[in-house]
C-alpha positions in Angstrom: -17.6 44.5 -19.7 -21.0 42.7 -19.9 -19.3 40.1 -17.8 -18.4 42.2 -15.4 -22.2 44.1 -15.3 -22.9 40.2 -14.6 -21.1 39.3 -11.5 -21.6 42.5 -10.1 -25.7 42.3 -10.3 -27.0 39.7 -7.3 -30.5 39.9 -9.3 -29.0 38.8 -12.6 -26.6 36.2 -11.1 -29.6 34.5 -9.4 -31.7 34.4 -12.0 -28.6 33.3 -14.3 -28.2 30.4 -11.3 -31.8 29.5 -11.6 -32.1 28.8 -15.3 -28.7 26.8 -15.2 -30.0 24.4 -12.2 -33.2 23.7 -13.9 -32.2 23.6 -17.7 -30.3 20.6 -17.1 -29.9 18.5 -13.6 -26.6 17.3 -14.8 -24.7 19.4 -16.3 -26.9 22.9 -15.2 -26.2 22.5 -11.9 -22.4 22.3 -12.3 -23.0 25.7 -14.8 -24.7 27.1 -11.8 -22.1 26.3 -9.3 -19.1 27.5 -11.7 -20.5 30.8 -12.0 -21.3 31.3 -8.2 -18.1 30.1 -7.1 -16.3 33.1 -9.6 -18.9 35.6 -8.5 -17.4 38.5 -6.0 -21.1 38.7 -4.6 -20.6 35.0 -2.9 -21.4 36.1 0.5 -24.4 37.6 -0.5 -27.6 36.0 1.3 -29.8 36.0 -1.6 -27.7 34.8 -3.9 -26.6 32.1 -1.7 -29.7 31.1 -0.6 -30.3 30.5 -4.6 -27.3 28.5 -4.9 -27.9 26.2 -1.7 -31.4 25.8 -3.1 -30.7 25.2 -6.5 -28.4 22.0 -5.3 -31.7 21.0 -3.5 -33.6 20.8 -6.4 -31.4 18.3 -8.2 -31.3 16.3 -4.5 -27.7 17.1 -4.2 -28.3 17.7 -0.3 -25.2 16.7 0.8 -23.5 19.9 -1.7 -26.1 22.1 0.3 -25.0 21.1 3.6 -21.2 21.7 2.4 -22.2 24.9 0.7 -23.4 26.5 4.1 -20.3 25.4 6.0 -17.8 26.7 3.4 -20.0 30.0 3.2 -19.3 30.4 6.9 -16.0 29.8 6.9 -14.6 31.8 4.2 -17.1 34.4 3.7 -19.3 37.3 5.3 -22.2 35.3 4.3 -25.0 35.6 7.1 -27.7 33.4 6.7 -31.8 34.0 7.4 -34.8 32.1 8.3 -35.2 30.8 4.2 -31.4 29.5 4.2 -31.9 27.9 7.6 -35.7 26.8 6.3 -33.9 25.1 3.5 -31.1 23.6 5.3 -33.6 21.7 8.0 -35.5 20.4 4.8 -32.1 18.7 3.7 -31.1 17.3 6.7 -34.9 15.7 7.2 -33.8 14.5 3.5 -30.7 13.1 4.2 -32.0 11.4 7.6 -28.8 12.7 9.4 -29.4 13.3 12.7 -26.3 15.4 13.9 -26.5 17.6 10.8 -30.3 19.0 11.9 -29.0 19.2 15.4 -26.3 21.0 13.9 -28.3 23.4 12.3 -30.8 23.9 15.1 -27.9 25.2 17.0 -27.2 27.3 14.8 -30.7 28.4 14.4 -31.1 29.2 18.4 -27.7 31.1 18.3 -28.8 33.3 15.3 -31.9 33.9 17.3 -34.1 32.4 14.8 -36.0 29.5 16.3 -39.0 32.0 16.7 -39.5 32.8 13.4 -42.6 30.7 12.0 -41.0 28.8 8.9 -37.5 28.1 10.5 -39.4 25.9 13.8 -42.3 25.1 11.7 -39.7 23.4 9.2 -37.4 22.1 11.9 -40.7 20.3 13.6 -41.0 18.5 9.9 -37.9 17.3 9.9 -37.5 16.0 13.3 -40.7 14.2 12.1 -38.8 12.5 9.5 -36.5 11.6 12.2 -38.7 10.1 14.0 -37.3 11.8 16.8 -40.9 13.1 18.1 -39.4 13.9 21.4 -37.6 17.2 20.0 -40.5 17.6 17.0 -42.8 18.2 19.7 -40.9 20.3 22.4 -40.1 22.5 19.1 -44.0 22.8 18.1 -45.3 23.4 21.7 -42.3 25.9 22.5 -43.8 27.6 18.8 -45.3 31.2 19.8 -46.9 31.0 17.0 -48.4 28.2 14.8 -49.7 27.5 10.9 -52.0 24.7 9.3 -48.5 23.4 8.0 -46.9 23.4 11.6 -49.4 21.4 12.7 -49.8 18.6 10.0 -45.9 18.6 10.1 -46.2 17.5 13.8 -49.1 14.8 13.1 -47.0 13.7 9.7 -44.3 12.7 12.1 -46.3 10.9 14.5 -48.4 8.9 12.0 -44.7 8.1 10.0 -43.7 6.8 14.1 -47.2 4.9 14.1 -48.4 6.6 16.7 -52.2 7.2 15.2 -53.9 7.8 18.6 -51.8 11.1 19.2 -52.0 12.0 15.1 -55.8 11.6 15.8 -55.9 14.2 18.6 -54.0 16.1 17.5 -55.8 16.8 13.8 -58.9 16.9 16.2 -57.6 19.7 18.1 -56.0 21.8 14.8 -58.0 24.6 15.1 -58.0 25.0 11.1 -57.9 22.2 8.8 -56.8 22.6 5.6 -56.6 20.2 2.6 -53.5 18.8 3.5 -54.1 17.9 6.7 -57.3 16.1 5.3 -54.7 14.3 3.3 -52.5 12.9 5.7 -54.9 11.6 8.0 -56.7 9.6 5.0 -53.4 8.5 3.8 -53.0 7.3 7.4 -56.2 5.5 7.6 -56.0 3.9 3.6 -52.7 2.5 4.5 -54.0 1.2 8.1 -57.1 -0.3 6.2 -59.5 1.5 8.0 -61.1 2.6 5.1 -64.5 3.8 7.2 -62.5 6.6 9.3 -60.6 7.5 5.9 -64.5 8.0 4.4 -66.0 9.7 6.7 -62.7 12.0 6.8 -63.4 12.5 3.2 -67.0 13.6 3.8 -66.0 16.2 5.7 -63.6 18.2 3.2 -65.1 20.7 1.3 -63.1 20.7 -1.7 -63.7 20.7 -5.5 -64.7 17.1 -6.8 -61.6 16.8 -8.4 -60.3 15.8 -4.9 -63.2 13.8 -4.0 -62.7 11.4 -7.7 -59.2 11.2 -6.7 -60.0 9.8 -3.5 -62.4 7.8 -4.7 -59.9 6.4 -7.0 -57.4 5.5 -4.8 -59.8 3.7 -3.0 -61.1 1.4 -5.2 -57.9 0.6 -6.5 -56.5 -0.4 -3.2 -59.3 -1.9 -2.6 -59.2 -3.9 -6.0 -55.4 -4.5 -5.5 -56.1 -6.0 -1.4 -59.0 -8.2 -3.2 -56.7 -9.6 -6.5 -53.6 -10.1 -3.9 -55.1 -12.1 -1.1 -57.7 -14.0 -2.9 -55.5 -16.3 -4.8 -54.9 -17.9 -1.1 -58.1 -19.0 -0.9 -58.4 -17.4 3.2 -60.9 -15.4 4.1 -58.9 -12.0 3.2 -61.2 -12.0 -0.2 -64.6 -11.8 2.0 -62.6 -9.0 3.9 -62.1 -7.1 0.7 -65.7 -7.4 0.2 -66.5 -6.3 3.9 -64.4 -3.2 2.9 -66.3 -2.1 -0.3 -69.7 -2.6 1.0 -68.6 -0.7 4.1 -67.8 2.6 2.7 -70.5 2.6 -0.3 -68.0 1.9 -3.4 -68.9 -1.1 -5.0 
């Protein structure tokens, strides 16, 4: 009888799915699955979307991708913008490229490629492609646009090393928020640049806990460029010098 009340109550079995996935990544997640798999709610889109999620979150991407399909196959199962959110994050995981053309076709035949998370999260993960071809025609086809649609887009061009187009692009963002601060710094720490990355810092307006971590980071790359090319003897340990003195951390 209570088993029954169980599989019969979406709410219940999702949470129930939830708590198995994240109890245990091992053995939880195969819990989770064996009670989804018996449940008579299976094409429901909630509960589904919990399921395909909760495979996520133990990296098993591949076992999300293979969910969806078998869900369309053999169920009713119709899936919204969070399943297809989630599915465009695990192809841009996975780095398979026909699975996230895949599931953009599905996405424009659902008639969801208007919806704000579903192109914002496809533009991310044709970032991580590096196929910024199809990341931009998807952000400038966008009817409308977030602070995370936009540092997706730059994301992808600074991962293609394309840092004149990240660059004019963040200066064009109409809002910037802290984690498109981030990204360009992490762009300009990892360039060497460490004066653009400073006087991107400058500009943020966040707590000082953000400011110590950043000043952190620095001095420990700096400290790490100094210690590594100084046993060489060239002239890379005056350069780690020039560095310091040139953004003010000594």
């Amino acid at each position: 009888m209570l088993r029954n009340a169980v599989e019969n109550n979406v709410n219940l079995l999702t949470k129930l799915i939830s708590s198995f996935s994240i109890s245990d990544p091992v053995t939880g997640i195969t819990h989770a699955r064996r009670v989804f798999d018996k449940s008579p709610q299976k094409d429901d889109t909630f509960l589904c979307n919990t399921m395909i999620k909760s495979h996520m979150g133990v990296r098993q991407f591949a076992e999300s991708i293979l969910l969806y399909r078998d869900l369309l196959r053999h169920t009713k199962f119709e899936p919204d913008n969070y399943t297809f959110s989630s599915l465009s994050k695990c192809c841009g995981a996975r780095l398979v490229l026909w699975e996230g053309l895949e599931i953009h076709n599905h996405v424009l035949k659902r008639g969801f490629s208007s919806n704000l998370y579903v192109a914002t999260s496809l533009v991310d993960m044709y970032g991580k492609f590096g196929e910024m071809g199809f990341a931009r025609k998807m952000f400038d086809e966008m009817l409308e646009r977030s602070s995370v649609s936009w540092t997706a887009l730059i994301g992808g061009y600074l991962k293609c090393g394309c840092m004149g187009i990240a660059e004019e692009l963040f200066d064009a963002m109409p809002e910037k928020d802290e984690a498109a601060f981030n990204v360009m710094i992490d762009a300009y720490v990892k360039k060497g640049d460490m004066v653009s990355a400073n006087s991107l810092n400058k500009q943020t307006s966040h707590s000082g806990t953000f400011q110590s971590y950043f000043i952190l980071f620095h001095i420990y790359t700096s400290l790490n460029l100094f210690v590594h090319i100084g046993k060489d003897g060239s002239d890379h340990e005056l350069r780690g010098k020039r560095i310091a003195n040139n953004t003010g951390y000594r």
